[in-house]
C-alpha positions in Angstrom: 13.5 -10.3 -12.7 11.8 -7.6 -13.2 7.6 -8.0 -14.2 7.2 -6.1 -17.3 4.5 -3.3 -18.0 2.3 -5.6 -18.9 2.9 -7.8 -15.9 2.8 -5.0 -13.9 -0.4 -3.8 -15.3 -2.3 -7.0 -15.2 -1.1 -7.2 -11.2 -2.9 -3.8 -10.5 -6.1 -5.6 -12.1 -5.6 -8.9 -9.9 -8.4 -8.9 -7.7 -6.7 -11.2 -4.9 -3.9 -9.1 -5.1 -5.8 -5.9 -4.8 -7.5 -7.6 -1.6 -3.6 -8.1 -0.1 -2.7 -4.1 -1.1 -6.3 -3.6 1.0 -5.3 -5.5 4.4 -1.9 -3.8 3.8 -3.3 -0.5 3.9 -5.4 -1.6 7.1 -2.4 -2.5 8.9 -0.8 0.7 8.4 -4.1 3.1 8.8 -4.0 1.3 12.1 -0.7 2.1 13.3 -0.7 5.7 11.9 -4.4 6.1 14.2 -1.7 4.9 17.2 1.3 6.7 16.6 2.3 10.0 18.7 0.7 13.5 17.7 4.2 14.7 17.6 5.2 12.2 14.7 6.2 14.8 11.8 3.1 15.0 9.4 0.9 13.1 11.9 -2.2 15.3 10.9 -2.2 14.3 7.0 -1.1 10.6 8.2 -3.9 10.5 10.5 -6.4 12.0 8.0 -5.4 9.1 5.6 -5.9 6.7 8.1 -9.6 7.5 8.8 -10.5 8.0 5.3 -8.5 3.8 4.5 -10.2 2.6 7.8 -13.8 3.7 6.3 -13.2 2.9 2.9 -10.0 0.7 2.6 -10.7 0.5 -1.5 -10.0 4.4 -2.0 -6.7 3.6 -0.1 -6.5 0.7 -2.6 -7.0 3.1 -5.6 -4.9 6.0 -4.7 -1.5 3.6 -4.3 -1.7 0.4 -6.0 0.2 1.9 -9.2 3.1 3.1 -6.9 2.9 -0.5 -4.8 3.0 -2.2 -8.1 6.1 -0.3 -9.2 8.2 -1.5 -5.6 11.4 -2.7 -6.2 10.2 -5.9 -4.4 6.8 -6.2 -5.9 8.6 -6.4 -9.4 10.6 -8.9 -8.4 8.0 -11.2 -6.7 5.0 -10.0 -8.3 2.2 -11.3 -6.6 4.3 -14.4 -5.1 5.3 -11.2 -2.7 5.5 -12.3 0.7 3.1 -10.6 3.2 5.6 -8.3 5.4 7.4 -7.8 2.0 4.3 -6.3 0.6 3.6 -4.6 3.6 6.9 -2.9 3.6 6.0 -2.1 0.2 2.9 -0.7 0.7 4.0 1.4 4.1 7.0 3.3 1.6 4.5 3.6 -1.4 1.9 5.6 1.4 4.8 7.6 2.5 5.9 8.7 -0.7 2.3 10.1 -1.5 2.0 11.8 1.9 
């Protein structure tokens, strides 16, 4: 079921979550870094990357509303397994990229 807005809202407060989101964002800055040049909007990507792996909280801050908002994060709220939120995360980045 679905969290409601004030669920959801609460969940982009919740510091442990927020710390999840952070590692999340980590992950992905990492692979982006080791991903071909040729990969289709590889510049933006990688500038994303650099700017996560110095400061993962901006990362944190620029896509925690649209992680919050994942089909699978409102299901599982913050019970969200780890490669569930990752997979949330990664489609949340690519959407604002």
């Amino acid at each position: 079921m679905a969290l409601t807005y004030e669920e959801t809202f609460a969940l982009t407060k919740d510091a442990a979550f927020r710390g999840r989101v952070s590692v999340a964002c980590v992950h992905y800055a990492d692979f982006i870094i080791g991903e071909p040049t040729t990969t289709p909007a590889h510049t933006t990507r990688s500038k994303w990357a650099q700017t996560t792996l110095l400061s993962p909280e901006v990362a944190v801050n620029q896509t925690i509303a649209t992680v919050c908002n994942d089909g699978a994060v409102q299901d599982a709220g913050a019970a969200i397994t780890d490669d569930a939120l990752q997979g949330a995360v990664e489609t949340s980045i690519n959407k604002l990229l």
